[in-house]
KEDRENFI-696657 format. One record per atom (N, C-alpha, C): atom name; x, y, z. Coordinates in pm, 1 decimal. Layout:
N
+------+----------+----------+----------+
| atom |        X |        Y |        Z |
+------+----------+----------+----------+
|   CA |        X |        Y |        Z |
...
+------+----------+----------+----------+
***
This chain:
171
+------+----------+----------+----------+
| atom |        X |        Y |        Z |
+------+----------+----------+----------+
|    N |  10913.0 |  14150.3 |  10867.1 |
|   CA |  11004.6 |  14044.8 |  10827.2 |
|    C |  11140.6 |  14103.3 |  10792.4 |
|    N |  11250.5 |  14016.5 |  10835.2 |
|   CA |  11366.6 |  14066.9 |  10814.7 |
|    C |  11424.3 |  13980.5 |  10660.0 |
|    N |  11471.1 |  14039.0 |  10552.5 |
|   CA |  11501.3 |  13926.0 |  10479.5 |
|    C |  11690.0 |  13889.1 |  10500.0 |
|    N |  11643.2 |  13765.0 |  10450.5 |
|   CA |  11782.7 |  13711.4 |  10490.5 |
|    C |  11920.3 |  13766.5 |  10434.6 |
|    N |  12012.7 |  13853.0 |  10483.8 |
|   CA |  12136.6 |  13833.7 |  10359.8 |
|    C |  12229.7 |  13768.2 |  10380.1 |
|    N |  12252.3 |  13707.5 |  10250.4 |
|   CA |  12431.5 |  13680.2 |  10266.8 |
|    C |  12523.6 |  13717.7 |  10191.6 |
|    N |  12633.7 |  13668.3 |  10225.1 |
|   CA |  12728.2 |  13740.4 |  10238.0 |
|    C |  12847.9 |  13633.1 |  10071.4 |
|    N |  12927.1 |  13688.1 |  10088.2 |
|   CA |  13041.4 |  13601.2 |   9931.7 |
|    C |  13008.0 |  13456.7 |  10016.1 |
|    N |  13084.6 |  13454.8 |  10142.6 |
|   CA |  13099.5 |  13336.2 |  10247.0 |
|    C |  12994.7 |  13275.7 |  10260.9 |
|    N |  12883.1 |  13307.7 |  10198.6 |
|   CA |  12740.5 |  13212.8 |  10312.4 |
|    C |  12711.5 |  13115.3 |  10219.6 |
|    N |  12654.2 |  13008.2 |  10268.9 |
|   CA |  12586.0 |  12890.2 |  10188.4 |
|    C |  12393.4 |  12873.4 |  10295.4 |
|    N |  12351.5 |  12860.0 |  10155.6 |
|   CA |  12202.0 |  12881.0 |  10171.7 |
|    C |  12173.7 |  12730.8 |  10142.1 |
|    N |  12117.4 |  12607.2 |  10249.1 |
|   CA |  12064.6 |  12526.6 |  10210.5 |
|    C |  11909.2 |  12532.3 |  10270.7 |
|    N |  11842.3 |  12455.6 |  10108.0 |
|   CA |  11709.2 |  12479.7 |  10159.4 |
|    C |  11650.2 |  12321.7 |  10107.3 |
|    N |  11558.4 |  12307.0 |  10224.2 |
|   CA |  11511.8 |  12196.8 |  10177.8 |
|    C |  11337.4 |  12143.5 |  10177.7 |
|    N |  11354.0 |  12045.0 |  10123.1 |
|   CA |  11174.7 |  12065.4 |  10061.3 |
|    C |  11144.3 |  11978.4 |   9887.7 |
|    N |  10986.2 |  12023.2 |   9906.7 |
|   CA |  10979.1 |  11942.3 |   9793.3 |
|    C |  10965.0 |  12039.9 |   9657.9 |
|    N |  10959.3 |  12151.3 |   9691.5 |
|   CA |  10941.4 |  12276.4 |   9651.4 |
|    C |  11042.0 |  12362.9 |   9634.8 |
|    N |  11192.2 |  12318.8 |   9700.4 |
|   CA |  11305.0 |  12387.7 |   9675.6 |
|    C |  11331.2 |  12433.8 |   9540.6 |
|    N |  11347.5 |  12314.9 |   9450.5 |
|   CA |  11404.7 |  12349.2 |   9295.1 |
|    C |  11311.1 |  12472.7 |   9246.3 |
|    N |  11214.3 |  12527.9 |   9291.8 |
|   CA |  11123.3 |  12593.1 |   9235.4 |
|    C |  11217.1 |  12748.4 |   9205.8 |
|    N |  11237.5 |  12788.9 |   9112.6 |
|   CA |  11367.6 |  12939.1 |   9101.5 |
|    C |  11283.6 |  13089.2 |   9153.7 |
|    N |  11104.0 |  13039.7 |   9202.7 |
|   CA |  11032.3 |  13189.8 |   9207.6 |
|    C |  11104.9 |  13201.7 |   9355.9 |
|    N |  11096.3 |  13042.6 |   9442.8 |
|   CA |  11182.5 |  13096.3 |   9598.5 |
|    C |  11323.7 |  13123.2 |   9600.7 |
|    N |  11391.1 |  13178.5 |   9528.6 |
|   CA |  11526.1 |  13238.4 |   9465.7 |
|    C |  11541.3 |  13335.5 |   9387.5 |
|    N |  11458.5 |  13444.7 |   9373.5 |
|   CA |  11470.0 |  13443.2 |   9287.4 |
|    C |  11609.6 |  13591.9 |   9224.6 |
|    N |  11636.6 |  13635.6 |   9328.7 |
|   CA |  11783.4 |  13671.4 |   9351.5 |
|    C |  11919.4 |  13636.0 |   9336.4 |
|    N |  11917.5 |  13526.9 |   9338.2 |
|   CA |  12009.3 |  13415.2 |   9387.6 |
|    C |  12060.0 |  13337.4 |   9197.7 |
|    N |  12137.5 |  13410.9 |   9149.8 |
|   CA |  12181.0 |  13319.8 |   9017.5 |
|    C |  12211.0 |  13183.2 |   9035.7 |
|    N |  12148.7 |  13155.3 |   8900.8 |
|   CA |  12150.5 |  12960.0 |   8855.0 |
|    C |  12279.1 |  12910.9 |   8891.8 |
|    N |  12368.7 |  13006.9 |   8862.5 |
|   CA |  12508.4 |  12988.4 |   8855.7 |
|    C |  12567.6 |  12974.8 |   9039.8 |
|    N |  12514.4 |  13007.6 |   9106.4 |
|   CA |  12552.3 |  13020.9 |   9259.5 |
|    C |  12468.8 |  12907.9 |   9298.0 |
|    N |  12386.3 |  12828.8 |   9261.5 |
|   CA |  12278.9 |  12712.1 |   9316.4 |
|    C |  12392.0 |  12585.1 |   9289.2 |
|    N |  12403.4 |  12494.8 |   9352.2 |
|   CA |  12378.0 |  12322.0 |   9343.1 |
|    C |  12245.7 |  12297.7 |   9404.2 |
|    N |  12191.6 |  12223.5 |   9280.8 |
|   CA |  12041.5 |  12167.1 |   9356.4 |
|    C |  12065.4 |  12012.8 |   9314.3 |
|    N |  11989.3 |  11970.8 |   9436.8 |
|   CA |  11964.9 |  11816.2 |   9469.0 |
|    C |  11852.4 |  11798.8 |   9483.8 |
|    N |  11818.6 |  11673.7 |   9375.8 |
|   CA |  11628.6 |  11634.8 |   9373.0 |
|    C |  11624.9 |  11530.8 |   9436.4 |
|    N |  11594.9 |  11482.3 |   9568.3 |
|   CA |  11594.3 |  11335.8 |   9600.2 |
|    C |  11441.7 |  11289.3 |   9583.5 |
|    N |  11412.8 |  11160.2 |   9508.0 |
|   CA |  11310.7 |  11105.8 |   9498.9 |
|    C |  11300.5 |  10929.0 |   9511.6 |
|    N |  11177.5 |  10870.3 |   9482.1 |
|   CA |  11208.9 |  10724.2 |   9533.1 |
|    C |  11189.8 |  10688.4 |   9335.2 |
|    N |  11298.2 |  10644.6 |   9280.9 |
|   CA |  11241.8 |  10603.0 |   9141.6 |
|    C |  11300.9 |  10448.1 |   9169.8 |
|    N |  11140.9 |  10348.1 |   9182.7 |
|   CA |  11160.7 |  10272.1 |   9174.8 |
|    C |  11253.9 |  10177.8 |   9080.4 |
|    N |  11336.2 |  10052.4 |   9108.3 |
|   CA |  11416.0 |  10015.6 |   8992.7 |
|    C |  11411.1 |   9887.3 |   8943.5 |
|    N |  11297.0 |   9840.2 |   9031.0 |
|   CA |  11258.0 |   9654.7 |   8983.2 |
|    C |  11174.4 |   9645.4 |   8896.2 |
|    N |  11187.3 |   9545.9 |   8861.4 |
|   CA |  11094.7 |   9513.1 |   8717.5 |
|    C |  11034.4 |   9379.1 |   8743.2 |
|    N |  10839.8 |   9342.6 |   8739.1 |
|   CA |  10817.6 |   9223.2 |   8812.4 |
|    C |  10857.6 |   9136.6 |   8672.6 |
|    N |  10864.7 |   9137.4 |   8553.4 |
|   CA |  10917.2 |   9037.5 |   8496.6 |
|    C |  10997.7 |   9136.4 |   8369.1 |
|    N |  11011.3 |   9085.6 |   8277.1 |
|   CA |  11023.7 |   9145.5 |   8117.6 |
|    C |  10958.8 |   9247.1 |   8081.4 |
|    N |  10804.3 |   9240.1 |   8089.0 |
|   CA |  10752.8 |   9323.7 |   7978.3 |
|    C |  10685.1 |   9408.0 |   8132.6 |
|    N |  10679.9 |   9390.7 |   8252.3 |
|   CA |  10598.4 |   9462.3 |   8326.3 |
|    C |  10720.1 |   9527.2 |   8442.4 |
|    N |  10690.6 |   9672.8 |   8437.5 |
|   CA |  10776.0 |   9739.7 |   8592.9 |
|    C |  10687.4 |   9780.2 |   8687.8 |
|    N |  10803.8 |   9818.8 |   8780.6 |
|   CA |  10690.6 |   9915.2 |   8912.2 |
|    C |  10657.7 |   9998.5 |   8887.0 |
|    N |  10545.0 |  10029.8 |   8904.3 |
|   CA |  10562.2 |  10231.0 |   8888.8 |
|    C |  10585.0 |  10291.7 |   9018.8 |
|    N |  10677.7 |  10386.3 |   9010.6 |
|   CA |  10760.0 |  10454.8 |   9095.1 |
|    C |  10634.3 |  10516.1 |   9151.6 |
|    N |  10554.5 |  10555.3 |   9131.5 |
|   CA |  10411.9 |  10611.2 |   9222.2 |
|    C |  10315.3 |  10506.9 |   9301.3 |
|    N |  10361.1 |  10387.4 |   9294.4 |
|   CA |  10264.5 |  10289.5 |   9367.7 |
|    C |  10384.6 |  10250.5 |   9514.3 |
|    N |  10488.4 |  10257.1 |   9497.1 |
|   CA |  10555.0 |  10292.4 |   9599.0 |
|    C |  10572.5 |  10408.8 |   9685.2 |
|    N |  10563.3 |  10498.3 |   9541.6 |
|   CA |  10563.9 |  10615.5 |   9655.9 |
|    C |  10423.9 |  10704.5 |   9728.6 |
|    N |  10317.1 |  10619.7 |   9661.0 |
|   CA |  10206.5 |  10608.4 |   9782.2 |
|    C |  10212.1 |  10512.2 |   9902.9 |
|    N |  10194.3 |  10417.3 |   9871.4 |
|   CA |  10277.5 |  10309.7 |   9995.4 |
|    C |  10377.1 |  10385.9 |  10100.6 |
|    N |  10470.2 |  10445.6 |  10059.9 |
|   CA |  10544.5 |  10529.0 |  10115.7 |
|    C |  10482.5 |  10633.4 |  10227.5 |
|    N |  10388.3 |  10697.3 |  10164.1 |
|   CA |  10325.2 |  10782.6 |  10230.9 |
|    C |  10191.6 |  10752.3 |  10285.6 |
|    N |  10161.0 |  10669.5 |  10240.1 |
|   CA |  10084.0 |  10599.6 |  10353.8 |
|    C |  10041.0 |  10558.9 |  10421.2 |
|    N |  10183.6 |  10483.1 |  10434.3 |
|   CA |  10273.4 |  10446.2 |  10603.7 |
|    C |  10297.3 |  10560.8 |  10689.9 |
|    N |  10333.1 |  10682.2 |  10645.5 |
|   CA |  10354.6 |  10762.0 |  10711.4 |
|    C |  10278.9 |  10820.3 |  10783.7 |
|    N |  10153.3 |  10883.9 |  10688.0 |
|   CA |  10025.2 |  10904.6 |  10683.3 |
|    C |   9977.6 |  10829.8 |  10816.7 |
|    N |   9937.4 |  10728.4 |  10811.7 |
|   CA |   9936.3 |  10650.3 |  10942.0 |
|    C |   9996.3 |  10671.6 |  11007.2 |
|    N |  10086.6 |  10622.9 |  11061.8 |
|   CA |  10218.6 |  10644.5 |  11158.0 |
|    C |  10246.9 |  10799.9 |  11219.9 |
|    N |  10275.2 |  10904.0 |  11153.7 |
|   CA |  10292.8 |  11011.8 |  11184.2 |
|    C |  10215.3 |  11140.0 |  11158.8 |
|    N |  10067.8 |  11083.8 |  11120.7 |
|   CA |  10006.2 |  11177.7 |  11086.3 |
|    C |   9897.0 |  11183.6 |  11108.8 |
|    N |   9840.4 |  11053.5 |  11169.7 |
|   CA |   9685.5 |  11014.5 |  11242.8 |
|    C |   9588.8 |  10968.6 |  11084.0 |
|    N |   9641.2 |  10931.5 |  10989.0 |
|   CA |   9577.4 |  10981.9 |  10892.8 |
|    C |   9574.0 |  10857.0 |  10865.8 |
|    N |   9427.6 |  10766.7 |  10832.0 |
|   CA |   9396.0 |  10624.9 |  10797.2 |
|    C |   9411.4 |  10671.1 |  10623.3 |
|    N |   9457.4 |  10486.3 |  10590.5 |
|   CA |   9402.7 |  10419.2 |  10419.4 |
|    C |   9352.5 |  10501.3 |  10326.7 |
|    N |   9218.3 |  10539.9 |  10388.7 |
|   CA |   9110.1 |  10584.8 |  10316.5 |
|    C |   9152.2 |  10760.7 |  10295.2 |
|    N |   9182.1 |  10851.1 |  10397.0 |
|   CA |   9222.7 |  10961.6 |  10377.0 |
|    C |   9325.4 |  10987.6 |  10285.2 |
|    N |   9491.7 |  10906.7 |  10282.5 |
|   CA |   9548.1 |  10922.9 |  10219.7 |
|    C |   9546.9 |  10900.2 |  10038.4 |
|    N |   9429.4 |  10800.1 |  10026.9 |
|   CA |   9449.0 |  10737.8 |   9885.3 |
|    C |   9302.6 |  10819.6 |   9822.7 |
|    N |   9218.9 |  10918.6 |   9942.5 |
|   CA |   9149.8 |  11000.8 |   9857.5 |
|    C |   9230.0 |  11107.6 |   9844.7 |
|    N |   9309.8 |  11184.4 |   9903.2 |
|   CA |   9430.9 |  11280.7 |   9861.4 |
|    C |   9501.1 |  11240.3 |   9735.9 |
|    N |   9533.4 |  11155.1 |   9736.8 |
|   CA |   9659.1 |  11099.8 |   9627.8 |
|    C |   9637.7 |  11158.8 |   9475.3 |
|    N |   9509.8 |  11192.1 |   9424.3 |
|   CA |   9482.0 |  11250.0 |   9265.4 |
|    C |   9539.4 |  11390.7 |   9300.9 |
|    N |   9504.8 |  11437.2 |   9393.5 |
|   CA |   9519.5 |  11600.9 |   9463.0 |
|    C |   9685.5 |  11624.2 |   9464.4 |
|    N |   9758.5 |  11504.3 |   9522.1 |
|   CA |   9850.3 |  11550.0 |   9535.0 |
|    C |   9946.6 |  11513.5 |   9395.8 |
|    N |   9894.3 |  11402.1 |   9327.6 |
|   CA |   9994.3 |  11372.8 |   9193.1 |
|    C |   9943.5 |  11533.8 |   9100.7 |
|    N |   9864.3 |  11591.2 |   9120.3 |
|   CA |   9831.1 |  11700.8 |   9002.1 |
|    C |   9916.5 |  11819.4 |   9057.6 |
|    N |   9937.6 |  11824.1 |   9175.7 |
|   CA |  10036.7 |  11895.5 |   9249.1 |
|    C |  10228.0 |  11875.0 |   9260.0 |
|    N |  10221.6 |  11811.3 |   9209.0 |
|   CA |  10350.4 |  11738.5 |   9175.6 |
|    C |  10360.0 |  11731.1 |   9013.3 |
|    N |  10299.0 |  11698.2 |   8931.4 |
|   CA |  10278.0 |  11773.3 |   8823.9 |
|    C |  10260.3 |  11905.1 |   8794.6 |
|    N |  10284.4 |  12004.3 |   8878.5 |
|   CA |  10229.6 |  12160.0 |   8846.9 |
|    C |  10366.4 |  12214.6 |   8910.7 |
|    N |  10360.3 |  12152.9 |   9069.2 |
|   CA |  10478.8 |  12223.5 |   9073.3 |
|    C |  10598.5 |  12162.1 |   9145.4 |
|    N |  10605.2 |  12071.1 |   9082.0 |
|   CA |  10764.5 |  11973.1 |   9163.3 |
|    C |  10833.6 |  11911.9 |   8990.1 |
|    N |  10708.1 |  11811.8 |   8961.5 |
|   CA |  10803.5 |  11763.5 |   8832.5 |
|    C |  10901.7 |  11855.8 |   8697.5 |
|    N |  10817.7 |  11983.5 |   8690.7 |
|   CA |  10846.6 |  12077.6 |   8603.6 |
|    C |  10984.5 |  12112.8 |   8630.8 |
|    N |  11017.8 |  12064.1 |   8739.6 |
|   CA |  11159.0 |  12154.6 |   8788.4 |
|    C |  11256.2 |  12067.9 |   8871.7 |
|    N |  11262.3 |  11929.2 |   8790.8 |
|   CA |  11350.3 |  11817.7 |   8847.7 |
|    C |  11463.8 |  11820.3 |   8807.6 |
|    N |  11429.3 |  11813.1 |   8668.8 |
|   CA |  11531.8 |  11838.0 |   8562.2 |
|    C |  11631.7 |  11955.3 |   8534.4 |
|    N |  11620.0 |  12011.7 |   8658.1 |
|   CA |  11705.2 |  12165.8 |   8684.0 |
|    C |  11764.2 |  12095.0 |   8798.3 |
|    N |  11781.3 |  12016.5 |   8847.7 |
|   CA |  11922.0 |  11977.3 |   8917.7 |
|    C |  12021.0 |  11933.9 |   8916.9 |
|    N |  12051.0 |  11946.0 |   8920.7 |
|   CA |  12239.3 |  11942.2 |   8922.5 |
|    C |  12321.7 |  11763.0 |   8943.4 |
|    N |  12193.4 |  11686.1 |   9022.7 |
|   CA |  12232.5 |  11604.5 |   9058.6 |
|    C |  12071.3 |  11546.8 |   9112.0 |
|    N |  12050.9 |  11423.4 |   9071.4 |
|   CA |  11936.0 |  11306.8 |   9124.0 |
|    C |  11989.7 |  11236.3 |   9165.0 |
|    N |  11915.4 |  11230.6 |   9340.7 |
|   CA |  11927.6 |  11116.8 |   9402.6 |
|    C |  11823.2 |  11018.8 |   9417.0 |
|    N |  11814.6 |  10881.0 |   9406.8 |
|   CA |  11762.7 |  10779.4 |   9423.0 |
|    C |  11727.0 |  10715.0 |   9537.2 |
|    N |  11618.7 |  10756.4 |   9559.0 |
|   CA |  11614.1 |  10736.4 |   9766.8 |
|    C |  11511.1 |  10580.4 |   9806.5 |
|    N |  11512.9 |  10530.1 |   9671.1 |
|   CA |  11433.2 |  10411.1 |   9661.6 |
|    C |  11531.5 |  10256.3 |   9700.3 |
|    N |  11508.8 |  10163.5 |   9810.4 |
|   CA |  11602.5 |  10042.6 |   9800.4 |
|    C |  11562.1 |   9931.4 |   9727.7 |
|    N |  11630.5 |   9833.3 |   9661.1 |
|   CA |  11574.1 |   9737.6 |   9595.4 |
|    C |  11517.4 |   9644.3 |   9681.1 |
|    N |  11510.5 |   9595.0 |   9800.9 |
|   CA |  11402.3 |   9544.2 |   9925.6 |
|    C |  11364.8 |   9619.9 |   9952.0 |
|    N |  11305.1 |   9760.0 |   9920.6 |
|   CA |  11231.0 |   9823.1 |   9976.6 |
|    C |  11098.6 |   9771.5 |   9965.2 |
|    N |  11021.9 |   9720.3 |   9924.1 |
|   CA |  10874.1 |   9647.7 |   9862.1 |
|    C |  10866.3 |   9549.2 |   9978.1 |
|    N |  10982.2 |   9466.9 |  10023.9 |
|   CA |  10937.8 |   9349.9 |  10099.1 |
|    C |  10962.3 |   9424.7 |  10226.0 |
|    N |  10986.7 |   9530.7 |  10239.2 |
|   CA |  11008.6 |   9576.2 |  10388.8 |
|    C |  10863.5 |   9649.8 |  10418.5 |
|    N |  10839.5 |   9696.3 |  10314.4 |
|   CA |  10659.0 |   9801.6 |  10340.7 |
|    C |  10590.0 |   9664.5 |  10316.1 |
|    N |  10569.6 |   9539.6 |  10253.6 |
|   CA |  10448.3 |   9507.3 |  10236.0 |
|    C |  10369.9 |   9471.7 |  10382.1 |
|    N |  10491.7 |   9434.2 |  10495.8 |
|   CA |  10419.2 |   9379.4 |  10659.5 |
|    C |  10365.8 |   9500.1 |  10715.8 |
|    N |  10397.5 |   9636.7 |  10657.1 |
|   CA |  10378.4 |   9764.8 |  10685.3 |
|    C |  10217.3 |   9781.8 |  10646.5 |
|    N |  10247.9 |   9829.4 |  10550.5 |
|   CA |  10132.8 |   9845.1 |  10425.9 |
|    C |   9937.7 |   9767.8 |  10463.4 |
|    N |   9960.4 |   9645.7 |  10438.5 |
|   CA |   9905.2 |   9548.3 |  10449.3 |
|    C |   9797.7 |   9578.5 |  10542.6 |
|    N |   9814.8 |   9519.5 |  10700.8 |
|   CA |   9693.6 |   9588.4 |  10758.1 |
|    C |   9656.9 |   9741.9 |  10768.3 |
|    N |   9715.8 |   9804.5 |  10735.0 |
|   CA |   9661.0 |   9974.1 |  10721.0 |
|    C |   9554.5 |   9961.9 |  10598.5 |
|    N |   9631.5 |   9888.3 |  10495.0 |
|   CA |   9508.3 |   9864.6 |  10324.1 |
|    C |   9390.1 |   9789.3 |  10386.9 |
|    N |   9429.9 |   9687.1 |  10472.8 |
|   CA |   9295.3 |   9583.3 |  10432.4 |
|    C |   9199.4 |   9716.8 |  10581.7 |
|    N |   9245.2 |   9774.9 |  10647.5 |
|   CA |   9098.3 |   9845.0 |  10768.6 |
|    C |   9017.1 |   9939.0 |  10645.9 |
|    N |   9027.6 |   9950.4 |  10491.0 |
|   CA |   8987.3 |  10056.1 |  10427.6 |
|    C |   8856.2 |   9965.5 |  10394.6 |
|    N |   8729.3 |   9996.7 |  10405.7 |
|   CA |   8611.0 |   9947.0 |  10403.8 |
|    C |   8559.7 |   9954.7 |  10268.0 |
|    N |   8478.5 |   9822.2 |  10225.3 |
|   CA |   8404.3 |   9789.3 |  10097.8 |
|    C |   8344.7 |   9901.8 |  10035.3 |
|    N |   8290.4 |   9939.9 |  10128.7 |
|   CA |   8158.2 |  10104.1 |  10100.8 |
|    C |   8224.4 |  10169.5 |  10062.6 |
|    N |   8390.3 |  10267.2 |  10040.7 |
|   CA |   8415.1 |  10386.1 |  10003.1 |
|    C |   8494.1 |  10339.5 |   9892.4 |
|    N |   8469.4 |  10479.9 |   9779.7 |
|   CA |   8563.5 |  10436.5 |   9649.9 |
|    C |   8683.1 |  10433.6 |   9691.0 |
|    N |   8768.2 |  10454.5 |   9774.7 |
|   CA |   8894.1 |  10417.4 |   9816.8 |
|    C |   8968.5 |  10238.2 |   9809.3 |
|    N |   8853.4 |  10132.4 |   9841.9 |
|   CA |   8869.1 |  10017.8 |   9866.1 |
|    C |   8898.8 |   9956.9 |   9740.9 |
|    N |   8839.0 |   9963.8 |   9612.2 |
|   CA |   8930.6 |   9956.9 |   9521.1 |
|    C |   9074.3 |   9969.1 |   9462.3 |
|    N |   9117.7 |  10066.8 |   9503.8 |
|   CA |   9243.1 |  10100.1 |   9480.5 |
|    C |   9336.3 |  10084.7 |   9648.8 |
|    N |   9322.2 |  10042.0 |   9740.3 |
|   CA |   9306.4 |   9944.4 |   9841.3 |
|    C |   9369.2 |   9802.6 |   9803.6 |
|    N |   9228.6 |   9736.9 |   9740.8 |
|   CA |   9263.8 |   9596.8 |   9688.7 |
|    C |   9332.4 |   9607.5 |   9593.8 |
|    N |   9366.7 |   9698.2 |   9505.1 |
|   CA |   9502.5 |   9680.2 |   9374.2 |
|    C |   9621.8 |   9667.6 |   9444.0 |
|    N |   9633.2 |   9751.0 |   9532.2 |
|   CA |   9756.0 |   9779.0 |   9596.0 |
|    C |   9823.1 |   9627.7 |   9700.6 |
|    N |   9688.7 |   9569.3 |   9770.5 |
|   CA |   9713.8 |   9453.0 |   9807.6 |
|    C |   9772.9 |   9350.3 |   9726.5 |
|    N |   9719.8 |   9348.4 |   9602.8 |
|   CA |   9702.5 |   9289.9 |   9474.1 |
|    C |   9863.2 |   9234.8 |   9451.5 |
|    N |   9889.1 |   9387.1 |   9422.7 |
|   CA |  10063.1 |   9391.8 |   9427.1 |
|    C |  10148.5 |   9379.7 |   9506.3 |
|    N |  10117.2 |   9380.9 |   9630.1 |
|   CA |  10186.0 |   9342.0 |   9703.1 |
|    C |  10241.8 |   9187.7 |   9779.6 |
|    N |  10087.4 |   9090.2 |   9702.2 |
|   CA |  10147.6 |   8981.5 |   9709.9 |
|    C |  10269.0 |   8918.3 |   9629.9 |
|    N |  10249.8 |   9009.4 |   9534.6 |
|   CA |  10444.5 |   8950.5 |   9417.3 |
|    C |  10564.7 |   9008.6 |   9552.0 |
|    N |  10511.4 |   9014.5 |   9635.4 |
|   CA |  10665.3 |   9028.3 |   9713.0 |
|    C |  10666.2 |   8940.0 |   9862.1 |
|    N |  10761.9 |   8910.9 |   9882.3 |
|   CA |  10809.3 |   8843.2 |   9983.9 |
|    C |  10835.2 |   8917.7 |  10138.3 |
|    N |  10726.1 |   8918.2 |  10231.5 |
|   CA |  10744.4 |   9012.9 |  10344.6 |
|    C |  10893.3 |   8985.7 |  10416.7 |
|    N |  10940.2 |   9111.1 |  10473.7 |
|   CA |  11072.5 |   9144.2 |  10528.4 |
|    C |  11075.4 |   9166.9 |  10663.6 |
|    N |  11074.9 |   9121.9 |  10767.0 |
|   CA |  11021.0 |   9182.1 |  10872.3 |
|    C |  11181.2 |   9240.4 |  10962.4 |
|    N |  11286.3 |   9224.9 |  10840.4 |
|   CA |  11398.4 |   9276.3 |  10949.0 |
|    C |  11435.6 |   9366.7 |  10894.4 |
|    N |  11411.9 |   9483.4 |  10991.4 |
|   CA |  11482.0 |   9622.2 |  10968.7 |
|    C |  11598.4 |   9670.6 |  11002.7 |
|    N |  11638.5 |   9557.7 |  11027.0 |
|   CA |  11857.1 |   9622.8 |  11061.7 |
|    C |  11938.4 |   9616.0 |  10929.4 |
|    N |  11880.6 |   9609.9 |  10809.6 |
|   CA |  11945.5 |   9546.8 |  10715.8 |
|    C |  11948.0 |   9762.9 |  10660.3 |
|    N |  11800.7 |   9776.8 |  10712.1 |
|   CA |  11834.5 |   9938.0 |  10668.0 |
|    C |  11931.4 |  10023.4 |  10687.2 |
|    N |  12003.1 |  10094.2 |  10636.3 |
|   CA |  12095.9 |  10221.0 |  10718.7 |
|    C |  12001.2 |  10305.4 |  10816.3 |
|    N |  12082.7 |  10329.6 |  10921.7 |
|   CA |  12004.1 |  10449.1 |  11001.1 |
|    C |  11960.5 |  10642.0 |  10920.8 |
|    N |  12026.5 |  10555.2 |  10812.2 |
|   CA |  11978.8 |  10711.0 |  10771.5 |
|    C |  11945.5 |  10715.1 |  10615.4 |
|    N |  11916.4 |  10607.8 |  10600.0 |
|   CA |  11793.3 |  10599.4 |  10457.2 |
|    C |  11655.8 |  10671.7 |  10495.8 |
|    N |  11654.4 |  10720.9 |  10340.2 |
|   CA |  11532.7 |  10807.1 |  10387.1 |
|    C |  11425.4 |  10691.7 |  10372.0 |
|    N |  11441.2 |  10568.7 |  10378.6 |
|   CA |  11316.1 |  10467.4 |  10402.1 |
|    C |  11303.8 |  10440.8 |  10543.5 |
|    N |  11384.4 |  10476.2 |  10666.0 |
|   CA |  11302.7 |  10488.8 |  10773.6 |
|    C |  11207.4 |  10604.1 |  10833.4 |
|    N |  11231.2 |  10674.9 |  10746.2 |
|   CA |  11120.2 |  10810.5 |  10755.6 |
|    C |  10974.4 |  10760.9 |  10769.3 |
|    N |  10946.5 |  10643.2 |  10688.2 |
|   CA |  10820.1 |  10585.4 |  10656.4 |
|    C |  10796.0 |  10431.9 |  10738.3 |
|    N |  10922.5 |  10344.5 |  10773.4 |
|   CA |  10927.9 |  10281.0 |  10865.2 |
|    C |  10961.5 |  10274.1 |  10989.4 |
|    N |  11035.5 |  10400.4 |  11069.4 |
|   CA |  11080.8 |  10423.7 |  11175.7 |
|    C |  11250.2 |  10367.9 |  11218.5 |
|    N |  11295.9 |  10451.4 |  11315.2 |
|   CA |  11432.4 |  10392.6 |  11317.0 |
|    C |  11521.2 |  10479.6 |  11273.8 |
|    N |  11501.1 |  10597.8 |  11219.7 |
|   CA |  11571.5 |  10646.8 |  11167.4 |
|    C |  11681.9 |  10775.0 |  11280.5 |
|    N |  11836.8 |  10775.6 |  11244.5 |
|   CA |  11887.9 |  10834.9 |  11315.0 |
|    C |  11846.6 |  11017.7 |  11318.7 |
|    N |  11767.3 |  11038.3 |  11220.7 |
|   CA |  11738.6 |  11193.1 |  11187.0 |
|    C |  11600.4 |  11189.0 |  11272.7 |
|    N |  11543.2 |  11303.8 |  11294.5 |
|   CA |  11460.4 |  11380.5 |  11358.8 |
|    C |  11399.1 |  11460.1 |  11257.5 |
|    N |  11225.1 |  11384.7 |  11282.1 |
|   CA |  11172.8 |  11477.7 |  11208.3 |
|    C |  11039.4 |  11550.2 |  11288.1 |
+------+----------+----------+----------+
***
């Protein structure tokens, strides 16, 4: 392996969910970094006393994807999901708060644009596996929203077509 150098002139962008982490830097002073955390923090609230939680979207999120770009049914992704929130707790959340700058990659129609998404991928998850529970919650919630079925209203380069398609980036 060759390691990388640079130079006064160079700029190092790295990207990931794992970037902010300082062990993959660990050369590289705090003082020479701008870091950027982009995440989806939900911002609706279904009434007064009740909000979204920013993790029931951002499974939805990846669930769609999961499907879509990954061959990966309902049931696979939402038995991952404990695996991956304890992993995001260990080593993403610890080190959010070391950026420089949060971005908000969540839209306020974002909910009515995944629920026509969402929907039949939840309901093919079968009675028999503990998955179908948390399945039907998710359905649950998704009737408080109003389906969206037009996607021109998105920018071509929100990171919400990553999970709905359309998007001008390449992944």
């Amino acid at each position: 392996d060759n390691p990388l150098q640079l130079d006064d002139r160079s700029i190092l962008i790295m990207e990931g969910i794992h970037s902010l982490n300082p062990r993959l830097t660990p050369s590289i002073p705090d003082t020479a970094k701008y870091r950027i955390y982009a995440s989806c923090f939900t911002s609706v609230a279904m009434d007064n006393t009740s909000r979204i939680h920013t993790t029931d979207n951002r499974l939805l999120r990846r669930m769609i994807r999961d499907y879509r770009h990954r061959g990966s049914d309902a049931v696979s992704t939402l038995a991952r999901w404990a695996s991956v929130r304890r992993g995001e707790e260990r080593h993403i959340f610890p080190y959010q708060e070391c950026a420089d700058v949060i971005f908000n990659s969540s839209l306020s129609y974002e909910l009515s644009i995944i629920k026509p998404i969402a929907e039949p991928i939840l309901r093919e998850v079968p009675d028999t596996v503990p998955e179908y529970d948390e399945a039907r919650r998710l359905l649950q919630f998704l009737d408080n929203f109003t389906p969206n079925y037009d996607l021109s209203n998105i920018p071509p380069t929100s990171i919400l077509r990553e999970f709905v398609g359309g998007s001008t980036f390449e992944y």
